[in-house]
C-alpha positions as CSV (number, residue, x, y, z in Angstrom):
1,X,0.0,0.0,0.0
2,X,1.5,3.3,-0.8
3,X,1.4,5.9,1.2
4,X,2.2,9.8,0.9
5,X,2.1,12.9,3.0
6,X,-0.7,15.4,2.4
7,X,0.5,17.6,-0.4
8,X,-0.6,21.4,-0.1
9,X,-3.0,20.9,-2.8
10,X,-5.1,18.0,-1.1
11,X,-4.8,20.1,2.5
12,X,-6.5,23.1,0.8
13,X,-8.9,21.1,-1.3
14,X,-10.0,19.1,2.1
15,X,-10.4,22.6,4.0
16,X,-12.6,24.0,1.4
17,X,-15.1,21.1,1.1
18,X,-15.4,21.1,5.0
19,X,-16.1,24.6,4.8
20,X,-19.0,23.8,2.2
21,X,-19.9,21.0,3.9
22,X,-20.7,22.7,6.9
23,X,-22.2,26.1,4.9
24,X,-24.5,23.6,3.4
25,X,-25.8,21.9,6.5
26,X,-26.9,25.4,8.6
27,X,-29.0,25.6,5.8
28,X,-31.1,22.9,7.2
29,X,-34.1,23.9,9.7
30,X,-32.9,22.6,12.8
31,X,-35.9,19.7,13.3
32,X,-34.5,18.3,9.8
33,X,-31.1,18.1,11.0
34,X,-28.6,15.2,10.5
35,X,-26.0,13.1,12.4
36,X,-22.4,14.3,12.3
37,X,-20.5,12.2,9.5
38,X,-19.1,9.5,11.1
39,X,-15.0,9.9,11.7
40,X,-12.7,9.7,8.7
41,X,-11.2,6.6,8.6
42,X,-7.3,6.7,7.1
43,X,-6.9,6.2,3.5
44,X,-4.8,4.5,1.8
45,X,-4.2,7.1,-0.8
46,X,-4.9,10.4,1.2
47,X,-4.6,11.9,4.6
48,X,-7.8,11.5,6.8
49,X,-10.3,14.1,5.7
50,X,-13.4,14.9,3.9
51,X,-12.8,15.2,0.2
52,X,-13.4,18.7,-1.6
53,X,-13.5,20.6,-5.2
54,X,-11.2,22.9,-6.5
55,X,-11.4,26.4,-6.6
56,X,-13.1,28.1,-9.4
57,X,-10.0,30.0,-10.0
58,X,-7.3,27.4,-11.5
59,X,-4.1,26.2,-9.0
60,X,-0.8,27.6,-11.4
61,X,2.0,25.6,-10.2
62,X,2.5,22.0,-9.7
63,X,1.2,20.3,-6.5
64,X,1.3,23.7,-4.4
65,X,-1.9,25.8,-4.0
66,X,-1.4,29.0,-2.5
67,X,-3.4,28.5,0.7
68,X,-5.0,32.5,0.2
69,X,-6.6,31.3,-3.4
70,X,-10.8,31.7,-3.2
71,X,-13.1,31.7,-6.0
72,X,-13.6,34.0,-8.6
73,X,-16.9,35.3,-7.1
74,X,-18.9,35.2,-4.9
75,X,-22.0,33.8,-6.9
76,X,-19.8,31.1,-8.0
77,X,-19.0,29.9,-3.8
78,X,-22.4,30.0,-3.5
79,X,-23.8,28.0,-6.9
80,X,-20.8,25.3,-5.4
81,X,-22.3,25.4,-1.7
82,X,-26.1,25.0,-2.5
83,X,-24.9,22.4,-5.2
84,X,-23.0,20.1,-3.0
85,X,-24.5,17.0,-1.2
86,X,-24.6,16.6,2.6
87,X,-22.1,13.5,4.3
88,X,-24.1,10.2,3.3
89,X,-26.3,10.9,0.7
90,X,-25.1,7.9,-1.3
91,X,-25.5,7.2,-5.3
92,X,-28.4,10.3,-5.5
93,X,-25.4,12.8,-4.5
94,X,-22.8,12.0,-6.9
95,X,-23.8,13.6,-10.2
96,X,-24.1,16.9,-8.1
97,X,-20.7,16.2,-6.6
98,X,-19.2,15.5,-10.4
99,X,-21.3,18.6,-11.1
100,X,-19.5,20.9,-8.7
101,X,-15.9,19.9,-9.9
102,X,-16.8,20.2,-13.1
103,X,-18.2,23.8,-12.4
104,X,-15.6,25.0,-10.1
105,X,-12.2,24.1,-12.9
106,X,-13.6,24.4,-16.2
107,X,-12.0,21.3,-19.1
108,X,-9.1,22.6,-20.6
109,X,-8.2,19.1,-21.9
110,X,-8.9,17.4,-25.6
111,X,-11.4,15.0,-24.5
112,X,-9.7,12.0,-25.7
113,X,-6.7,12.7,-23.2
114,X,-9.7,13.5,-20.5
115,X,-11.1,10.0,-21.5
116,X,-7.6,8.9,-21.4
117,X,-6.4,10.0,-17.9
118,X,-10.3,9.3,-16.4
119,X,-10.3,5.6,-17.4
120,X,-6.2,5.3,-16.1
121,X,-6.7,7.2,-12.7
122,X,-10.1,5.4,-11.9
123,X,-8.3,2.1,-12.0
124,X,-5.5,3.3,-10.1
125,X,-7.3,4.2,-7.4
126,X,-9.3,1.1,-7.1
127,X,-6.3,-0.7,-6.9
128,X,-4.6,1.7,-4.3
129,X,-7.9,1.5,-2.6
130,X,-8.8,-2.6,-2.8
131,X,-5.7,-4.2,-4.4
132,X,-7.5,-5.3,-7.6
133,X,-5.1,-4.6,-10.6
134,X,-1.5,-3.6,-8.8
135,X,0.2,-5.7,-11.3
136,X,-0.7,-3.7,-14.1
137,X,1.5,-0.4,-12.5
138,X,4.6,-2.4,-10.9
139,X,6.0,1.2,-10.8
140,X,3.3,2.6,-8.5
141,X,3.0,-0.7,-6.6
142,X,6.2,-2.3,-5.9
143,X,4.4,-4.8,-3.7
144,X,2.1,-6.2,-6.1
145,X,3.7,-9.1,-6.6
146,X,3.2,-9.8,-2.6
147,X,-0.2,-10.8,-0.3
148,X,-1.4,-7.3,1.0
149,X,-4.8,-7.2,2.8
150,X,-6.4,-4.2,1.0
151,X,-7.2,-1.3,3.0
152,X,-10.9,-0.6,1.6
153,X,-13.8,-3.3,0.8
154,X,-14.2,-3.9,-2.7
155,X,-17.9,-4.4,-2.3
156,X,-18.3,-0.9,-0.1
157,X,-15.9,1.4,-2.5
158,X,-17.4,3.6,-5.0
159,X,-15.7,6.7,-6.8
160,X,-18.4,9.3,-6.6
161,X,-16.4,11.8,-9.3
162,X,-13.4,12.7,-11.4
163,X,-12.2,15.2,-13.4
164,X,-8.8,15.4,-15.4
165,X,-7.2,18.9,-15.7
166,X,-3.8,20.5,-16.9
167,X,-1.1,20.6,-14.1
168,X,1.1,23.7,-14.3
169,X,2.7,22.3,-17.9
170,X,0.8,21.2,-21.0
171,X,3.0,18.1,-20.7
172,X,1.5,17.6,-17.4
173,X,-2.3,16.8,-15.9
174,X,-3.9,15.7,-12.8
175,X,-7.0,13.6,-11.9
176,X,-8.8,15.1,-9.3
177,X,-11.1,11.5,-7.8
178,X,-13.7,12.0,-5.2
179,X,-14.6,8.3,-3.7
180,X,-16.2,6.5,-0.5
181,X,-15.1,3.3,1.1
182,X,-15.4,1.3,4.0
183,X,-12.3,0.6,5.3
184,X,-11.0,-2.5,7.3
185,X,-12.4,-1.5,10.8
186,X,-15.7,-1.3,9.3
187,X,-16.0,2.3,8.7
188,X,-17.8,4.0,5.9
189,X,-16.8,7.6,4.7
190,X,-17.6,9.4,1.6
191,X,-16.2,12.7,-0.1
192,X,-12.5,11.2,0.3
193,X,-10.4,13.0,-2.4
194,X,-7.3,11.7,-4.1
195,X,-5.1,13.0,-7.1
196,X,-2.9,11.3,-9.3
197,X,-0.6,13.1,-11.3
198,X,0.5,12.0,-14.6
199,X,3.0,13.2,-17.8
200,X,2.6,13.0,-21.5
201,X,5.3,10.6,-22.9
202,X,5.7,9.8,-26.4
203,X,5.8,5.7,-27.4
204,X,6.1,4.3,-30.7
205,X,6.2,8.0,-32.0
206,X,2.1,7.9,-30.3
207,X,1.4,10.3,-27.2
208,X,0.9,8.6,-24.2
209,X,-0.2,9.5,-20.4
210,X,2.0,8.2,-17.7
211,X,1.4,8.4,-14.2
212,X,4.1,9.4,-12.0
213,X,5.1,6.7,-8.9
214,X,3.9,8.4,-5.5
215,X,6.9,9.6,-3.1
């Protein structure tokens, strides 16, 4: 299982859906409130915390986000807040999460290298997340040749949204996944967030997305 420290980039993105999160759920009259999410279990892929979108204004270097960025406007924040799903909604709240991303960091990709980086980063993260398909990236997962109990249920994990964007070069992109899971203690959490960052190579003379090993 790999593991990382929280980059700048997830910290912010974590702080800001909290923040929405929690904008969103004053909303609700107070005999219609919910539960508190249950506690964030660790990920096997990300630090413990609720998952969030990006800004409406686009990060401009690497894996740092300046920590003072907000969105553009203020009708934008709000179209993002009143969009967004409370903790536990289940299936019925992901099309307004994949809504949100794709509202708050506008496609600047060709879609076939969207397509391209989508349909690589979702499988990634299922096997970061269950251990189904290490083998096929021995470069991300040097112990995929080995007997490791995944970390998350394959039967309880679900990626809720993704987008693929440009990443400071036009020979770089990330995928930004939002994803629940029940992990092995039994503990379900939704609105995790992971990125994988990938570059364009060239094989054959054809261009090619390759995802770069976690440090």
């Amino acid at each position: 299982m790999t593991t990382t420290a929280p980059s700048p980039r997830l910290l912010l993105l974590s702080t800001v859906l909290l923040t929405v999160a929690g904008v969103a759920l004053l909303g609700v009259p107070h005999a219609q409130e919910q539960p508190a999410p249950s506690p964030t279990a660790h990920s096997a892929a990300d630090p413990p915390s609720a998952a969030a979108v990006p800004h409406a204004r686009k990060p401009t270097a690497g894996v740092a986000v300046s920590a003072t960025s907000v969105p553009s406007t203020p009708s934008t924040s709000s179209a993002v807040v009143s969009a967004l799903p409370p903790h536990g909604e289940g299936v019925a709240g992901d099309l307004a999460i994949q809504q949100s991303l794709e509202a708050a960091w506008p496609a600047d990709l060709p879609a076939h290298d969207e397509r391209q980086l989508l349909r690589a980063a979702r499988a990634l993260l299922r096997a970061d997340a269950t251990g189904i398909g290490r083998a096929t990236w021995p470069e991300v997962f040097p112990d995929s040749g080995k007997a490791v109990a995944p970390a998350f249920a394959v039967a309880r994990f679900r990626i809720q949204a993704a987008i693929a964007r440009r990443d400071s070069r036009a020979d770089r992109a990330v995928v930004h996944l939002v994803w629940a899971g029940m992990d092995r203690g039994g503990t379900f959490t939704d609105l995790r967030v992971t990125d994988w960052f990938f570059t364009r190579t060239f094989q054959k003379g054809a261009a090619a997305w390759t995802v770069q090993p976690r440090t």
